[in-house]
C-alpha positions, 0 to 999 in steps of 0.5 A: 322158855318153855317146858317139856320132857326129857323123852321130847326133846331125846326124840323117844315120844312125840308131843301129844298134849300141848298146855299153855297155863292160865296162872303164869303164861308158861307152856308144858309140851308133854306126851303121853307117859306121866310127868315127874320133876326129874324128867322135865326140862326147860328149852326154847319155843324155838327147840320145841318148834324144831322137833315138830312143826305142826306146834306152829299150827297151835301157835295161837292157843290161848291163856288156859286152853290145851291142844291135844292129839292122839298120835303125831302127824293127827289134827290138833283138837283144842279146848279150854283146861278147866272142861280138858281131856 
């Protein structure tokens, strides 16, 4: 499981940041707006893969790093969370 936004998995914004949490492993698939508890959702690896296949070009991101770009179909820029956009 991994977490995400209501307006993700609608298909209303794209996934622009991608966090994969040093402290517990999880990954956060966000855009750009802020994130409030209500309007985020738990879904399969799998679903998010299925929405976008350019995540798998950041399958590899490791403990504690974050990808993020500016619009969908942009390169992937990748680095540590703690020097993070």
């Amino acid at each position: 499981m991994v977490i995400s936004t209501k307006s993700i998995i609608e298909r209303k914004c794209p996934i622009l940041s991608v966090w994969h949490d040093a402290d517990d492993g999880m990954w956060q698939f966000l855009d750009s707006s802020d994130v409030d508890e209500g309007d985020a959702v738990l879904i399969s690896l799998e679903e998010i893969v299925n929405l976008d296949i350019s995540i798998s070009e950041i399958s590899d991101l490791p403990l504690g790093w974050v990808a993020w770009r500016r619009e969908k179909g942009d390169v992937w820029k990748k680095q540590e969370q703690n020097d993070a956009i």
